[in-house]
N, C-alpha and C positions, 0 to 999 in steps of 0.2 A: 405547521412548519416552523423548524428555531427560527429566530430572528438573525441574519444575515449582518456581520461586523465589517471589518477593514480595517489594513494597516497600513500605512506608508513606509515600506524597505527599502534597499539598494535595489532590488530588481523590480520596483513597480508595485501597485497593488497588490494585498491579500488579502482575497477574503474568506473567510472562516466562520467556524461557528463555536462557540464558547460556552460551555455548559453545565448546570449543576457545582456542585462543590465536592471537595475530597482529594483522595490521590488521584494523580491526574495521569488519562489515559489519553494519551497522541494519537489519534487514527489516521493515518496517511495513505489517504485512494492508488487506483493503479494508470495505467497508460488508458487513454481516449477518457476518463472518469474524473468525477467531482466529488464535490464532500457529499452528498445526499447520497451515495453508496453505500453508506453507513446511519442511514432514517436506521433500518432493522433494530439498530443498538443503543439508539435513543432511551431508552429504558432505563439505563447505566447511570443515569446522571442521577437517578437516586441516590446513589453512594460513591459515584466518582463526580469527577469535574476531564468532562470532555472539550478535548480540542479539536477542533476536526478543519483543519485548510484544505484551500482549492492549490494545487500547484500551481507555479507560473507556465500563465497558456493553458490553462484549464476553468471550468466552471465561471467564476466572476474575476479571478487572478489575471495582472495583465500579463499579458506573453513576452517572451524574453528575446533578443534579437540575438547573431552571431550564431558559432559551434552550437551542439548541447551539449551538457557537461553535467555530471551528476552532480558537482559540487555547485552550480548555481540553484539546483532545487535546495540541497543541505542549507545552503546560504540562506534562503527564505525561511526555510524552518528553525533555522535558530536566531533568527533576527526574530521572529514571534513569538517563539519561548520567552526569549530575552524581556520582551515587550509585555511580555506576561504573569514577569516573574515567577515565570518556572523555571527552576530550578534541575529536577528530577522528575522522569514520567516511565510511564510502562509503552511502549512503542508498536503498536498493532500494524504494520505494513502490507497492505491487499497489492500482489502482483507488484509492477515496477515502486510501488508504495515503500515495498521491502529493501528494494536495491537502492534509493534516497538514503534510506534508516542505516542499512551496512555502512555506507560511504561517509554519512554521517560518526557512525558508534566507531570508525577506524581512528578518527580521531580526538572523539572526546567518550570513551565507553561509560566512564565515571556517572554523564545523565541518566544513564537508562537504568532502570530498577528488573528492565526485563523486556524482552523482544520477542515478537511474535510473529513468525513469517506466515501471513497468510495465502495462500494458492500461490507462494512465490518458493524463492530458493536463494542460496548465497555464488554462485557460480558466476563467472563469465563467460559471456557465447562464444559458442564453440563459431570455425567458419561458417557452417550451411548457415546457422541462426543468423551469422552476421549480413550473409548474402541475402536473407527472404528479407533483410529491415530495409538494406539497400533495396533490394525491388520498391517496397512501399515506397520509400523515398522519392522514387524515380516516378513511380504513378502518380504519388501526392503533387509532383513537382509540374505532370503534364495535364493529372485530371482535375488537380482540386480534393477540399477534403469532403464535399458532400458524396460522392459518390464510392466513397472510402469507408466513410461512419458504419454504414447500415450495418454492408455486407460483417465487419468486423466484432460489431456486438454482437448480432447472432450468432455467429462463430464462438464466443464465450462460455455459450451453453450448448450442452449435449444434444445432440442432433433430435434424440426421442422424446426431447424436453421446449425444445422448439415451437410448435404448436402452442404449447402449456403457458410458456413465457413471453407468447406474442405480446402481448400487452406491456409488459414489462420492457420487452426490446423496444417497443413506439414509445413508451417515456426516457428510456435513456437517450436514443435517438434523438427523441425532441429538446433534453436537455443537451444535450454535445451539437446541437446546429448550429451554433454561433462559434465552434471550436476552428479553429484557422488550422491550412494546408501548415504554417510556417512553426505553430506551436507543435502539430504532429510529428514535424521533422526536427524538430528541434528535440525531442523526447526520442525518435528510432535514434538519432545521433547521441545521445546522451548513456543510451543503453548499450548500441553499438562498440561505444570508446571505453565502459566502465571497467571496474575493476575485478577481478576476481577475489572474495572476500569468505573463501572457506577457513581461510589464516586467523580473519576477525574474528570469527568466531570461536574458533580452538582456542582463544585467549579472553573469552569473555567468560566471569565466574559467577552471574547469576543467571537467572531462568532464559532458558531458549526455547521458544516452542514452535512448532510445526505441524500446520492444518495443512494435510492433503487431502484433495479429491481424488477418490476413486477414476473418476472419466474424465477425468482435466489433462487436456490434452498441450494446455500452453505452460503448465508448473507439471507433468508428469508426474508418476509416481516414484519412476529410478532417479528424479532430481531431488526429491522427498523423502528416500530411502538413503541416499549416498549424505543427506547432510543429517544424518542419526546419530553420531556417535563423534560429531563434532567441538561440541559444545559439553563444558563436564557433567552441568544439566540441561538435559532435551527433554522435552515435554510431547512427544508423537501423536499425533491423531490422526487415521487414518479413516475418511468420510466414507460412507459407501453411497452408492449411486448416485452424486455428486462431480459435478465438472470446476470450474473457474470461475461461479458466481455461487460459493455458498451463500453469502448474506441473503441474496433473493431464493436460493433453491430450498436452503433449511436451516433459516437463520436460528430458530430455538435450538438445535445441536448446536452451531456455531456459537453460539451464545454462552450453552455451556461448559467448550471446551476451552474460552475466556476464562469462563471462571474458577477454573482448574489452576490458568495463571494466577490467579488473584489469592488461589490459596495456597498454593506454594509460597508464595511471596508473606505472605498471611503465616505460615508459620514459620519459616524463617528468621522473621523477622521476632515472633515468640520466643525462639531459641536463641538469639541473641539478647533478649532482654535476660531469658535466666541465665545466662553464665553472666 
């Protein structure tokens, strides 16, 4: 297991994990999730230097009081950049991980050398989506979040994959039991209010890539298909039998459809030295 760091920002504790050396890849977890989402791709720090933070209200990150707001996550992540002097990174975003990143690159695109939406998308909820956050809300607010956790990670993975991933669903479970009703809500309200960011993208001029799962029923595939031709370069990968937890379902694919970014970027960056 990395050795577990901390920062002191405007919103409270971060803690993260800091890894290896190289160009430096951002991995940013999704909603109910921590950095340990991302053990799978531990590997990486042979030739990158990984970042990997807890959001605030997540993992060991303290939780954030008031609305939710996208821009209080952004705020964390670049108060640790800052604090880490990074500069520039390649930006891997798992699910709401993504929608941090967009809200972020809308207003400083110039850090990212390249962005990766994984099992996520650039959109904002339509109404229905905004009505099922509000239901949680409303149950978080009367039940609590233990009896919220379980059912929700299971949910993540494809129903005939369930059985397979029991074990997997009892460690994240076990890691999100200290997660607060107030942090949960403060993240449905965050995604709830966000932005619609297919605009950011049409304006971003280096690598955009896009891992979809096949059975992933929370980043769909018509969300993953409608953001293809957004971006002047997209990088599509279409998983098969796969839902919303590649890193655990088939992390060696997922692994190598990273490194398809890394080489895009990797010659680009050739063709710029010869002219």
């Amino acid at each position: 297991m990395a050795n577990e760091q901390y920062l002191s920002s405007s919103t409270g504790r971060i803690a993260y994990f800091d890894l290896g050396a190289g160009p430096t890849i951002l991995f940013v977890h999704g909603f109910c999730e921590e950095k340990s989402m991302f053990e799978p791709f531990h590997n990486l720090q042979e030739q990158y230097r990984l970042i990997i933070p807890d959001l605030p209200g997540f993992g060991s990150s303290d939780t954030m009081r008031g609305t939710g707001a996208m821009e209080a996550y952004t705020q964390a992540l670049k108060e640790l950049t800052e604090a880490l002097n990074v500069d520039r990174f390649i930006y891997v975003g798992h699910s709401m991980g993504a929608y941090v990143g967009l809200d972020w690159m809308a207003k400083e695109p110039n850090r990212f050398q390249a962005f990766s939406l994984f099992h996520s998308h650039p959109f904002a909820d339509a109404e229905a989506k905004k009505a099922a956050r509000q239901k949680s809300i409303d149950f978080l607010q009367k039940h609590g979040s233990q009896t919220y956790l379980k059912p929700f990670l299971t949910a993540l993975f494809p129903e005939h994959k369930r059985a397979r991933f029991a074990k997997r669903i009892d460690i994240l479970a076990a890691r999100s039991k200290a997660l607060s009703a107030a942090a949960i809500i403060f993240a449905l309200e965050a995604m709830m209010h966000r932005q619609d960011h297919a605009h950011t993208l049409t304006h971003f001029p280096r690598p955009v890539q896009c891992i979809v799962g096949e059975l992933d029923d929370i980043a769909p595939l018509e969300f993953g298909l409608g953001q293809v031709h957004l971006a002047p370069t997209t990088l599509f990968h279409l998983i098969s039998d796969c839902g919303h937890m590649g890193q655990w379902e088939c992390p060696n694919i997922i692994q190598e459809k990273f490194q398809v970014v890394f080489l895009e970027l990797e010659t680009k960056s050739q063709c710029c030295h010869q002219k």
